[in-house]
N, C-alpha and C positions, 0 to 999 in steps of 0.2 A: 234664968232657965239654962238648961243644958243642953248644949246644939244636941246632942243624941235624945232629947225630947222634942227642939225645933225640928227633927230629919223625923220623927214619928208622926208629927203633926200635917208638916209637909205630905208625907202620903197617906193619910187618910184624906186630906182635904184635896190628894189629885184622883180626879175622877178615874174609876176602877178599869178605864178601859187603856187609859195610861201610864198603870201602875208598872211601875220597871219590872218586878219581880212577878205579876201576871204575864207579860208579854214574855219576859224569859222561860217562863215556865212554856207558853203555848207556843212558843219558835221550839222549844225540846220537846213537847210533845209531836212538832213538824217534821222535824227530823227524825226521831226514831220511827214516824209512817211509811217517810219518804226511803229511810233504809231496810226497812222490811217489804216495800214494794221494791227495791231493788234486789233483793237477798231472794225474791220470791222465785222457787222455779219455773211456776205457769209463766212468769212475763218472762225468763228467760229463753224458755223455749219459743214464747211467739216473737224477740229480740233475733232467734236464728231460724226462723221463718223469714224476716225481714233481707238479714245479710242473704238470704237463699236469695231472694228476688231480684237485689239485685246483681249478684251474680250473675244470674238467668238475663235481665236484663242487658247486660254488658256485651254478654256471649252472644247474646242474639243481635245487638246492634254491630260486633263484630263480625259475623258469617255476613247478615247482608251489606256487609261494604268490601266481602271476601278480606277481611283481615285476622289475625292468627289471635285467639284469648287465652294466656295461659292463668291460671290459679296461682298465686306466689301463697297463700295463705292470710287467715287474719282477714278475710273481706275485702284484701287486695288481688288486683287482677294486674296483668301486661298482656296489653293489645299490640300485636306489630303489621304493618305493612309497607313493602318498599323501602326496607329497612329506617322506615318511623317507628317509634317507642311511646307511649304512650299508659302512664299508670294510671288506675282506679282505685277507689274502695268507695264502693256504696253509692252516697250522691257526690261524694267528692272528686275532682277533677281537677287537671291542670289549669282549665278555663277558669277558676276560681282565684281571685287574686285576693293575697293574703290582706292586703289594709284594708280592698275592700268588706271584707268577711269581718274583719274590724270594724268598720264606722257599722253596717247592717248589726251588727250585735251588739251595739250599742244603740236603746231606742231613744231616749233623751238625746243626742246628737242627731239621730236620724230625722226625730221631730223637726231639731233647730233647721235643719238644711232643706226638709221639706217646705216647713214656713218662712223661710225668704226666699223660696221660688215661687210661693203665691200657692204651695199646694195646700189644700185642707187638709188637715187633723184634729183628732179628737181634743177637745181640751184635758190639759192636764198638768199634775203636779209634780215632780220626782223630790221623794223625801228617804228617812233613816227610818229604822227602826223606832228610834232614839228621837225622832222627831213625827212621829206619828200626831202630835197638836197640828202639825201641816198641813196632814193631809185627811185632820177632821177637821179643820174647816173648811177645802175643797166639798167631802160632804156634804157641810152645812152650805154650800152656796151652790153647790150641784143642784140643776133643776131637773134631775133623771138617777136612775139607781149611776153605780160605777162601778167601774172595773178597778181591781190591783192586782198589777203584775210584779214579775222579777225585771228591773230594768235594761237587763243583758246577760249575756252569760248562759242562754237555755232557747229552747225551742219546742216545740210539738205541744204546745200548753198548758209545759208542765208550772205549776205555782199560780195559775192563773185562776181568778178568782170573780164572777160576773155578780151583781144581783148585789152588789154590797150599799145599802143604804142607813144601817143605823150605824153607831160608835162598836158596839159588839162585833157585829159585822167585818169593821173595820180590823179592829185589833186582830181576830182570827188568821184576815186574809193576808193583814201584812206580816204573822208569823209565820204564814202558811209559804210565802213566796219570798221571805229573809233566809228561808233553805236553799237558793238558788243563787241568789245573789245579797248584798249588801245594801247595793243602792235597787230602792223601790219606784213605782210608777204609777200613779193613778190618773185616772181618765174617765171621762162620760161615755157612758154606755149608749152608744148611738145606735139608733132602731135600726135596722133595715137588714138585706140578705146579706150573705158573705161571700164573696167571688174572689176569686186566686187567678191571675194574670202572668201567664209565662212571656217573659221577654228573653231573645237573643242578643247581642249588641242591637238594641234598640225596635226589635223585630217582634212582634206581638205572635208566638205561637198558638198559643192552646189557650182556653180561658173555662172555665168551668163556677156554678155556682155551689155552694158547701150548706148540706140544710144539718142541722144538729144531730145528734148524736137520738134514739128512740128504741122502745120497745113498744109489743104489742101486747095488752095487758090478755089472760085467759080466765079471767072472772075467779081464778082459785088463788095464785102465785102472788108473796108481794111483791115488792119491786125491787129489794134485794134479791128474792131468787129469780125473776126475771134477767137483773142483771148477772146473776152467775149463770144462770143458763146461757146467757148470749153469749159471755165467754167461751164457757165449755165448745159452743158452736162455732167461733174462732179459732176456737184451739184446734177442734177439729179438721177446717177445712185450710188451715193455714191463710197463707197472705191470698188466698181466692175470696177474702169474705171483707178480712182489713188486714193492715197495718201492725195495730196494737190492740190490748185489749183494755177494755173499761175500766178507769181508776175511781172509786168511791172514794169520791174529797169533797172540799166546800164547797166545790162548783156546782157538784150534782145534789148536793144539800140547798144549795140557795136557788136553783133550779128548780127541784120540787117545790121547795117551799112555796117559790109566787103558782104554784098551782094547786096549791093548799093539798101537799102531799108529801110522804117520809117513805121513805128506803122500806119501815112497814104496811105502806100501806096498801090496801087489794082492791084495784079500780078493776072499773066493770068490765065485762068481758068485750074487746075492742076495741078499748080507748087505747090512741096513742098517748104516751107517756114521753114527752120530753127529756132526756134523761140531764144535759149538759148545754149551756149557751157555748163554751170552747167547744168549737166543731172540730178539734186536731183528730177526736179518738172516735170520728164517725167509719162509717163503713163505705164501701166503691157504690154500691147501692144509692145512697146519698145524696150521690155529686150528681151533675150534669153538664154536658159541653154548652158552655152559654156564649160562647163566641161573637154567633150572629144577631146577640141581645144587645152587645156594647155599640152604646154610642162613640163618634170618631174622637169628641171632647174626654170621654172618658179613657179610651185608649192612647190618646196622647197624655193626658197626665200620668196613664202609669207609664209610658217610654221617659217621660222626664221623670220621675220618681227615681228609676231605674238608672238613669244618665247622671241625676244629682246624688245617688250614693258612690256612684261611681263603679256598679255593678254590673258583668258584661249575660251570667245567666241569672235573672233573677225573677223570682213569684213574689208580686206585687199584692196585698190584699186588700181590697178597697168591703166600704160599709155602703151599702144603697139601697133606696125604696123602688129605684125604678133606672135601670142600667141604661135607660133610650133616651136620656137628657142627662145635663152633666152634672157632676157632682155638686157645686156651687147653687143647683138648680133643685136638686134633691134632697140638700143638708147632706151630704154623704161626703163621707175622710177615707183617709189613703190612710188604714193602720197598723200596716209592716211591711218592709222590703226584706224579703229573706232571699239569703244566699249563703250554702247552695241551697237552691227549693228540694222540696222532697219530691219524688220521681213518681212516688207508691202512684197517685191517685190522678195521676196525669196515663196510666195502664188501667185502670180500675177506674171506669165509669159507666154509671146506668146507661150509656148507650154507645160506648164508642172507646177504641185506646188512642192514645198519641203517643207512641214510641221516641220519647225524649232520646235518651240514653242514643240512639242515632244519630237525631239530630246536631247532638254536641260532639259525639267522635267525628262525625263527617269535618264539621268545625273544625276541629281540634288537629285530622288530621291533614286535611288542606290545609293549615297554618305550618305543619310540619315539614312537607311537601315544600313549601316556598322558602325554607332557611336549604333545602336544596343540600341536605347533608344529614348520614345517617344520627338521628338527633335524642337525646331525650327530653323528659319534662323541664328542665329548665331551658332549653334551646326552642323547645315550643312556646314556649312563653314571650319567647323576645319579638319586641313590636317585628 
C-alpha cells in the first residue's frame, strides 16, 4: 500500500473530533469571530467608555490625596505630589511587578505554585491543540462538565469555554481558546459562587461575590434580541451599567443549552435567563460586597495565594458553596490570581464603591516619599 492511502486510512479511522483538518478549520473559523469582534465599532466604543473610567478614576484618587493628574495621552496619566511622579494607564501601575504579572499569566505555573503550598485547585490538564487526545481523556474521567481555557496570555474571559462535556464540545472550545494562546487548559467545573479577593501587600481589601451574566425574558423577544437589547443599553449608559458588552460564543451556547435553550429561543415572560457561567462580562448590578461572608481560613489562603505568586495588588478568585467555612471544607479552589485586577467592579457594586485607584496611589506614593528624592517610577519601585 501507499503510505498516501495508510495517511487516508489513518484519518478516517481518527475520530472526527480529532481530525487535524477539522480542528484547523474550527480554530479559523475562531479567529476570524474573534477579529470581527475586535474590528467591531459598538465594542470599540464601549473599549473607550472603559479607558474613560479609569481616567476618571485616577483623577479622582489624585484630588483626594491633593495630588496634580495630568493626561499624557493613550490612557496614560502623571500623578505628581511633592515632587513624586507617578505614571498610570488604566489598571496598570508601578505597584505591578513585571515577573510578577509573569508567573499570574501564566495558569499552569500558577496552579503548580499553588499546589505545593497545600492551596486547592481545580483539577486539570494543560494540553496542544495537536494533542487534544489529552485532554479527552481528562473528559472521559471528569466526573463534572469542564472548563477550556487559554492557558495564559489573556484575561476578562475571553476564550473561555464552561459546560464542555462531550468530544464536540471539546474540539470547538479548544479552537475556540487556541486564538489566545497555544498552550491550552482544562479543568473541572467546580460548583459553587464566584468571589473576587482584593489584596494589598497581603491586606485583604474589598471582596465581593460575581453572580453571572442574565436577562430578563419579555414573553415576545428571543434571547438573541434580548441580548442585543442589553447591549444597546450598555452602550447607552456607558461604564454606569458595565464594563463591556455581551460576546455571543460557546460560552453563552453551552450555557443555554444545559437550560434547554438557543440564542432563538422566546421564554416566558420573567424568566431569568442565565446568559454565561464566565462572569467577566456581567454588569455592577451583579456583584456584591461579601466581605463580611468570608471565613478567617478562607481569607488567609487568598493572602497566601497572593504572597506565593509573588503578587503585591492582587484579585484572588476563589469557587465556593458557602464562604463561612474553608475551602478544604467546602470542595472549593482558589482559580486565578490576577494582576493587575480589574478596578471596574470594585466602583460598581449593587451596594457600595471601594475607590481602589486611592488606595494604591496612597501606596505608591508613600513609597515615593521614603526614597526622599524627587523620583520616578522606576525609583518608586526600589525596595
Amino acid at each position: 500500500m501507499s503510505p498516501r492511502f495508510n495517511r487516508s486510512v489513518g484519518l478516517l479511522m481518527t475520530p472526527f473530533w480529532q481530525n487535524r483538518m477539522l480542528l484547523k478549520g474550527l480554530h479559523l473559523l475562531a479567529l476570524a469571530q474573534a477579529f470581527r469582534r475586535y474590528r467591531n465599532p459598538r465594542r470599540r466604543r464601549s473599549g473607550a467608555y472603559l479607558t474613560a473610567f479609569y481616567e476618571r478614576a485616577w483623577q479622582e484618587a489624585a484630588a483626594d490625596l491633593g495630588a496634580t493628574y495630568e493626561s499624557l495621552g493613550g490612557g496614560i496619566g502623571e500623578i505628581t505630589l511633592d515632587g513624586a511622579r507617578i505614571r498610570v494607564c488604566e489598571n496598570t501601575s508601578p505597584i505591578d511587578d513585571p515577573v510578577a504579572l509573569a508567573v499570574a499569566a501564566d495558569k499552569v505555573l500558577t496552579y503548580r505554585l499553588l499546589t505545593a503550598q497545600g492551596l486547592p485547585v481545580p483539577p486539570h490538564a494543560a494540553f496542544r491543540l495537536d494533542q487534544i487526545g489529552r485532554a479527552a481523556e481528562f473528559v472521559e474521567w471528569a466526573e463534572r462538565d469542564c472548563v477550556v481555557k487559554p492557558a495564559g496570555g489573556t484575561g476578562g474571559g475571553r476564550g473561555v469555554t464552561t459546560g464542555v462535556r462531550r468530544p464536540s464540545h471539546l474540539a470547538r472550545a479548544a479552537a475556540a481558546a487556541a486564538v489566545y494562546n497555544d498552550e491550552l487548559l482544562i479543568e473541572e467545573q467546580v460548583e459553587g459562587d464566584n468571589y473576587r479577593l482584593l489584596y494589598l501587600d497581603g491586606v485583604l481589601l474589598d471582596a465581593f461575590v460575581r453572580r453571572s451574566p442574565s436577562v430578563i425574558a419579555d414573553g415576545r423577544s428571543t434571547i438573541a434580541r434580548l441580548v442585543r437589547n442589553a447591549n444597546e443599553e450598555r452602550l447607552r449608559r456607558g461604564w454606569g451599567v458595565s464594563q463591556v458588552l455581551l460576546t455571543v460564543d460557546l460560552d453563552m451556547e453551552r450555557t443555554l443549552a444545559r437550560q434547554g435553550l438557543s440564542l432563538q429561543s422566546v421564554p416566558a415572560e420573567g424568566t431569568v435567563v442565565t446568559l454565561k457561567r464566565v462572569v467577566n462580562e456581567n454588569q455592577g448590578a451583579d456583584n456584591a460586597t461579601a466581605t463580611a461572608l468570608l471565613c478567617d481560613a478562607i481569607v488567609a489562603d487568598g493572602a497566601r495565594a497572593a504572597w506565593t505568586a509573588g503578587v503585591r495588588l492582587a484579585g484572588i478568585d476563589i469557587i465556593t458553596r458557602d464562604p463561612g467555612v474553608p475551602l478544604a471544607e467546602s470542595g472549593g479552589v482558589i482559580l486565578e490570581v490576577n494582576t493587575p485586577p480589574n478596578y471596574y467592579f470594585h466602583y460598581h457594586k449593587s451596594d457600595g464603591c471601594f475607590p481602589l485607584a486611592a488606595a494604591v496611589l496612597e501606596r505608591l506614593l508613600d513609597e515615593a516619599r521614603c526614597v526622599g528624592l524627587p523620583t520616578d517610577n522606576r525609583e518608586a519601585n526600589r525596595p
